[in-house]
C-alpha positions as CSV (number, residue, x, y, z in Angstrom):
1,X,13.7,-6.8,6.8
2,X,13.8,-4.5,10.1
3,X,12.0,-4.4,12.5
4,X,9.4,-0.9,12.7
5,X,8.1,0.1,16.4
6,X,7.4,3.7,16.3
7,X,6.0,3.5,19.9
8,X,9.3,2.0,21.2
9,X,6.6,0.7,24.2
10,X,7.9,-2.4,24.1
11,X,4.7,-3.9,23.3
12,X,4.7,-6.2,20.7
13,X,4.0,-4.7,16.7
14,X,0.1,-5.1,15.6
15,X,0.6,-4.9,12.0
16,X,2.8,-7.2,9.7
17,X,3.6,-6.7,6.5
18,X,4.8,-9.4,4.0
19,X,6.3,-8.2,0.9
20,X,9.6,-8.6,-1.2
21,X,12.1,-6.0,-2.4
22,X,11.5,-4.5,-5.6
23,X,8.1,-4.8,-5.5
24,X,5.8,-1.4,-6.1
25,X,2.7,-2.3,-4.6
26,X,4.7,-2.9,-1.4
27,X,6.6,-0.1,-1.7
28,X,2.6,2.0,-1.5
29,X,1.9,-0.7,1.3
30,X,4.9,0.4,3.3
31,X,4.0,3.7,3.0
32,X,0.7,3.9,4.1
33,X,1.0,1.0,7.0
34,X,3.9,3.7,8.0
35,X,1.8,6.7,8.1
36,X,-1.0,4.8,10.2
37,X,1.3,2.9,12.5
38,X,2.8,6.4,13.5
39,X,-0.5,8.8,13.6
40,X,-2.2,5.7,16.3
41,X,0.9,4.8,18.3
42,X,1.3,1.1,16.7
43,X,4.1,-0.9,15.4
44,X,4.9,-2.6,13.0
45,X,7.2,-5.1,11.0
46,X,7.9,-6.2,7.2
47,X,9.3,-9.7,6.3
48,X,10.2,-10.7,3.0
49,X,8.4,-13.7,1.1
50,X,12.2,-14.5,-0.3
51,X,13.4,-15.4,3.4
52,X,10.7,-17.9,3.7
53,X,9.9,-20.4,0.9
54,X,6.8,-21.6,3.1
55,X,5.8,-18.0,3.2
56,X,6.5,-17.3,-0.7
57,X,4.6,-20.9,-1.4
58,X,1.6,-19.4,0.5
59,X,1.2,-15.4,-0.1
60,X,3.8,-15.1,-3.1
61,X,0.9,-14.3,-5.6
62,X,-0.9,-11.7,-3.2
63,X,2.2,-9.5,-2.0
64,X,1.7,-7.3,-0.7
65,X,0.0,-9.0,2.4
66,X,-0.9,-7.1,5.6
67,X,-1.9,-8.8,8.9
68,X,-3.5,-7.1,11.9
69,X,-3.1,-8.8,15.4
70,X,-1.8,-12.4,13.6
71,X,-5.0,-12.2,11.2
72,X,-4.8,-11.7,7.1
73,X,-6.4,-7.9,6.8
74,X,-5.3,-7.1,3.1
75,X,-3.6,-7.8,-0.2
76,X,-2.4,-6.6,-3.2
77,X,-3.2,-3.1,-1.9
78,X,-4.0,-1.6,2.0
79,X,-6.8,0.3,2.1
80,X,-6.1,3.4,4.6
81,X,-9.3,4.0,6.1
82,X,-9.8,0.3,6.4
83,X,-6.4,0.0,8.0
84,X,-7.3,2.9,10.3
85,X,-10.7,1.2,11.4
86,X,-9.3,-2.3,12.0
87,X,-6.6,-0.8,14.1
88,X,-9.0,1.0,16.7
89,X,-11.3,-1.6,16.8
């Protein structure tokens, strides 16, 4: 999956995304972690549970997951305003 970095700062991405192609919640995932990452200046990266069968053996049954500084945030769905709040804190 590419790698996002609106900021092109060169610092590293604060939100990771795993999800798989195909998938609709992930598609809404994408979206809003998209919107958020660009409106505070943060990036962001998606991985696929398919490259990984440690990762797909873990999170496969919660896709989409969303981490925040290396720590699980969200599944299934991302809440924006939670998103928002764990991003300025």
């Amino acid at each position: 999956m590419p790698d996002h970095d609106p900021t092109e700062t060169g610092r590293p991405p604060r939100v990771r995304l795993l999800g798989k192609p195909g998938c609709h919640l992930c598609d809404d995932a994408r979206a809003v972690i998209a919107r958020v990452a660009a409106d505070l200046g943060v990036g962001w990266w998606e991985e696929s549970v398919l490259d990984d069968p440690a990762l797909m053996a873990e999170y496969g049954e919660q896709i989409p997951v969303t981490f925040v500084d290396g720590r699980q945030h969200d599944y299934w769905r991302v809440d924006e305003a939670r998103l928002r709040a764990a991003l300025r804190g």
